[in-house]
C-alpha positions as CSV (number, residue, x, y, z in Angstrom):
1,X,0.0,0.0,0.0
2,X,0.9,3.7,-0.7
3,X,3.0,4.9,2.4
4,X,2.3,8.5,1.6
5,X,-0.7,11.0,1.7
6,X,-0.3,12.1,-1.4
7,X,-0.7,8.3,-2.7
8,X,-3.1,7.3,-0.4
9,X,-5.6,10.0,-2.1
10,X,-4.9,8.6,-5.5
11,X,-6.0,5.6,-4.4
12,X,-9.3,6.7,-3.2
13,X,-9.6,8.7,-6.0
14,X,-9.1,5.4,-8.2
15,X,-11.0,2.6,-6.2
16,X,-14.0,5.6,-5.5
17,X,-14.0,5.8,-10.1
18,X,-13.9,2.1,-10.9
19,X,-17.2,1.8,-8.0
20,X,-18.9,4.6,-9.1
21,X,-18.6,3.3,-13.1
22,X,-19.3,-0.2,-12.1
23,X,-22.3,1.0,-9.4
24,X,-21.2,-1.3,-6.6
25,X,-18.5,-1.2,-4.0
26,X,-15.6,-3.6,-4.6
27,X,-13.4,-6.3,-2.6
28,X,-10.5,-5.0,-3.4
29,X,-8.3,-7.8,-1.4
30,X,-9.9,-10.9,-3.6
31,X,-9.4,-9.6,-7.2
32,X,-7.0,-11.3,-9.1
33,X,-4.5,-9.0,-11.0
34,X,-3.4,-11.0,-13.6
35,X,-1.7,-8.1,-15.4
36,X,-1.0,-5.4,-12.7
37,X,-3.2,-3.2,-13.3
38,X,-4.7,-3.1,-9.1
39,X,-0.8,-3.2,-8.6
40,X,-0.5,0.0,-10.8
41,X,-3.5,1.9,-9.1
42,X,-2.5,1.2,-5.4
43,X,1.0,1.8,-6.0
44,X,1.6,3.9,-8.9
45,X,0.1,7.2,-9.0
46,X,2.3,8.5,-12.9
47,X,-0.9,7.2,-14.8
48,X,-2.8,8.8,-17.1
49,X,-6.5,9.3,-15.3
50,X,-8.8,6.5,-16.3
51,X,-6.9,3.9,-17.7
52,X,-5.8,2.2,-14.3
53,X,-9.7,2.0,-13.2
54,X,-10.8,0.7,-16.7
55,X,-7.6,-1.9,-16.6
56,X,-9.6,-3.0,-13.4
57,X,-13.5,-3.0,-15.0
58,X,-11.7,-5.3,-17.5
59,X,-10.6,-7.4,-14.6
60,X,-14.2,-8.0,-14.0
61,X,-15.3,-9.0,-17.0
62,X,-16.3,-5.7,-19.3
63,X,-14.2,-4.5,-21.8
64,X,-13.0,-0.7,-22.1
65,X,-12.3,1.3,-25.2
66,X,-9.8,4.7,-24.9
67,X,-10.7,7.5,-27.3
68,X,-8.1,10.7,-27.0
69,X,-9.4,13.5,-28.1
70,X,-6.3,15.1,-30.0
71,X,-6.9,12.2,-32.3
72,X,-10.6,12.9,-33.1
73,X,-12.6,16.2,-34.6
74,X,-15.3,17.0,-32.4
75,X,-17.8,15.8,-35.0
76,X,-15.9,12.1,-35.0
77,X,-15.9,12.3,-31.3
78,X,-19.6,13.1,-31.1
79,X,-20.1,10.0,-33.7
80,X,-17.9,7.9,-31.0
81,X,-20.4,9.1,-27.8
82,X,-23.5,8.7,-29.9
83,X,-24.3,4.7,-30.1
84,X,-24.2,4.6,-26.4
85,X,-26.8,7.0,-26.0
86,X,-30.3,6.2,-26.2
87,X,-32.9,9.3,-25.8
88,X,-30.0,11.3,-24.7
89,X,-29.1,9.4,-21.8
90,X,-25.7,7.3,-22.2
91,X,-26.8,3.9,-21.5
92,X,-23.2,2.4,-20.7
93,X,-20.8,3.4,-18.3
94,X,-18.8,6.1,-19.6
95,X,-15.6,8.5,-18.1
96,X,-14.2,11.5,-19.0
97,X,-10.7,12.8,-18.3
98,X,-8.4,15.5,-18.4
99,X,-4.4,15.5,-18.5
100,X,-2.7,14.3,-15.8
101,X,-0.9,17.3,-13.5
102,X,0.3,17.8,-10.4
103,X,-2.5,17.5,-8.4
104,X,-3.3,13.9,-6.9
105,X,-6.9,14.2,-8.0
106,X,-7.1,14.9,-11.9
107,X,-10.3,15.5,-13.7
108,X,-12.2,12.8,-14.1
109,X,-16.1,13.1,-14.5
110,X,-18.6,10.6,-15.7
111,X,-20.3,11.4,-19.0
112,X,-24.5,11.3,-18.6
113,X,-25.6,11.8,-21.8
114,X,-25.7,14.0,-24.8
115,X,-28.4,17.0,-25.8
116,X,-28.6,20.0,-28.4
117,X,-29.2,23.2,-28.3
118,X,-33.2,22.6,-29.5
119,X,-33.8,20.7,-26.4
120,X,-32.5,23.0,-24.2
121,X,-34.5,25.8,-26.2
122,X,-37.5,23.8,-25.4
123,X,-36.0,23.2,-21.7
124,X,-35.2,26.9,-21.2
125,X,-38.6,27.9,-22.2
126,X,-40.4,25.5,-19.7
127,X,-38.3,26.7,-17.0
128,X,-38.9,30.4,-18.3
129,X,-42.8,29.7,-17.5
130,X,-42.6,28.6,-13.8
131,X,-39.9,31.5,-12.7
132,X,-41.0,35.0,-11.5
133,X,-39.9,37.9,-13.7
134,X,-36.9,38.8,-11.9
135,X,-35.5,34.9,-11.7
136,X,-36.6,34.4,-15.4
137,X,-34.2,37.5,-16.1
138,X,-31.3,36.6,-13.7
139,X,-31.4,33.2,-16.2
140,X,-32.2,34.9,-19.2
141,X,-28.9,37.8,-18.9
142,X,-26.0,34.2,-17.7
143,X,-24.1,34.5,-21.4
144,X,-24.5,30.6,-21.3
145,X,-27.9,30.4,-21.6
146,X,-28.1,33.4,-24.1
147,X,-26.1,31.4,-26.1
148,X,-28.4,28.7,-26.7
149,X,-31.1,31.0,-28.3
150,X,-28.1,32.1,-31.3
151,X,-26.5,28.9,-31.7
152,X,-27.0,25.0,-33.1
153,X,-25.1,23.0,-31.5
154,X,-25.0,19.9,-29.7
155,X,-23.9,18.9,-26.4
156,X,-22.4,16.5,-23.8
157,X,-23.8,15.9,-20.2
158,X,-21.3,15.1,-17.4
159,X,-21.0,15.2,-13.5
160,X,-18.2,15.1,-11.2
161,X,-17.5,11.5,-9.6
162,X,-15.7,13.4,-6.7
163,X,-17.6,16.5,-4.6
164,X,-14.4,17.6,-4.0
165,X,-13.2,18.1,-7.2
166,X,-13.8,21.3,-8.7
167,X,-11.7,22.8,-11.7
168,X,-13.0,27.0,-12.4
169,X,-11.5,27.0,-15.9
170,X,-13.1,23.4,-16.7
171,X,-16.4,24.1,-16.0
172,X,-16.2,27.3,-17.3
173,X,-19.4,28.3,-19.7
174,X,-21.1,25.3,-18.3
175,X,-25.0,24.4,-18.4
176,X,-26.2,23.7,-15.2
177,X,-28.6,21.1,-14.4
178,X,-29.9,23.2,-11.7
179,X,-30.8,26.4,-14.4
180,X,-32.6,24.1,-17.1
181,X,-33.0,20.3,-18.0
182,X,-31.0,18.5,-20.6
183,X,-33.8,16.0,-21.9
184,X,-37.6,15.9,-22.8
185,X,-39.0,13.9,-19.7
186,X,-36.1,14.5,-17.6
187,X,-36.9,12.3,-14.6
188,X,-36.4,14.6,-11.1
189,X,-32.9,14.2,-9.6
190,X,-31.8,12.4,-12.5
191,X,-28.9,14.7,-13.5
192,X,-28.8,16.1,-9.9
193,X,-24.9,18.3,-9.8
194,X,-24.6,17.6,-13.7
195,X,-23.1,20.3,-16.6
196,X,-23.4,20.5,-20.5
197,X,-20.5,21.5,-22.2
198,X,-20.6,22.3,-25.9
199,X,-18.9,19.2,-28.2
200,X,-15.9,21.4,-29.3
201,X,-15.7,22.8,-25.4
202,X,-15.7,19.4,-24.3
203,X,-12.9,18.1,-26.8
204,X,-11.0,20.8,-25.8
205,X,-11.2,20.6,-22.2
206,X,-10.5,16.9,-21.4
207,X,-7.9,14.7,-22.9
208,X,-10.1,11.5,-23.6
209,X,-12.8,9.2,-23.3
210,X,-13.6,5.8,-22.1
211,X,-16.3,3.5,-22.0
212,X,-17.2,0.2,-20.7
213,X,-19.7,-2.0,-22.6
């Protein structure tokens, strides 16, 4: 085990992804590690995010595919996303990461779905019609929402795995769940502490993909 603090949040940061993708807590101590990758997580921190916890999903049976963004166009990365996604909501488990850097927790957020910019115009105004005046216009003048009225274009859904991680310059321009829903039929709490980032925002802002299925 790590003998360090910066290692041992690493670890939680890796064991808390895998159980969070898979849905269900893990035991850890039975798992056989036929090709180091547990090995690598609990002792190895130099990884790039992601492929440590997917190494271990595979361990259990489901197989992970990578996808780095500075080898796909938005639009071919959109194509990727798509056939997991069934009315919007992404059906299979499904990570998002940014570089690795010096901090012990790098960005990793799981990927909820995609939407456009005509649902959230049919979104913004159904939330438009239950405000007051004065909360309709404190929504109405945020430059992301004004946005969606002058624009097509189509989006991806995510939320952080950690509460602790927060990154100003990643979530910057961000759709929040809590301002306007991201589906037709959006069931309540379903995207509870969720974000919409535009395709090209997202491509730019974190370094790959992954997904389970």
């Amino acid at each position: 085990m790590p003998t360090n603090a910066t290692s041992h949040v690493a670890v939680r940061h890796q064991t808390a992804l895998v159980e969070s993708v898979l849905g269900h807590s893990v035991d850890w101590s039975g798992l056989p590690d036929p090709s180091g990758y547990i090995a690598e997580v609990l002792g190895n921190t130099s990884h790039r995010p992601g492929a440590p916890a997917f190494g271990s999903i595979q361990l259990l049976g489901r197989n992970a595919n990578y996808y780095r963004h500075a080898e796909h166009t938005s639009a071919s990365l959109l194509e990727l996303i798509a056939p997991y996604a069934r009315d919007g909501r992404v059906t299979a488990p499904m990570i998002a990461w940014t570089e690795d850097g010096p901090s012990a927790e790098p960005g990793v957020h799981r990927v909820r779905g995609l939407t456009n910019t005509a649902t959230l115009r049919a979104a913004l105004s159904r939330r438009l019609d239950s405000l007051n005046p004065v909360a309709a216009f404190r929504l109405l003048d945020q430059p992301e929402i004004a946005t969606i009225e002058r624009s097509h274009r189509d989006y991806v859904v995510l939320s952080c795995i950690l509460d602790r991680y927060t990154d100003s310059r990643l979530l910057a321009g961000a759709i929040w769940a809590h301002d306007i829903d991201f589906w037709h039929n959006a069931i309540p709490g379903e995207v509870e502490g969720a974000f919409a980032l535009d395709i090209d925002t997202y491509r730019a802002r974190f370094a790959g993909t992954g997904v389970s299925a």
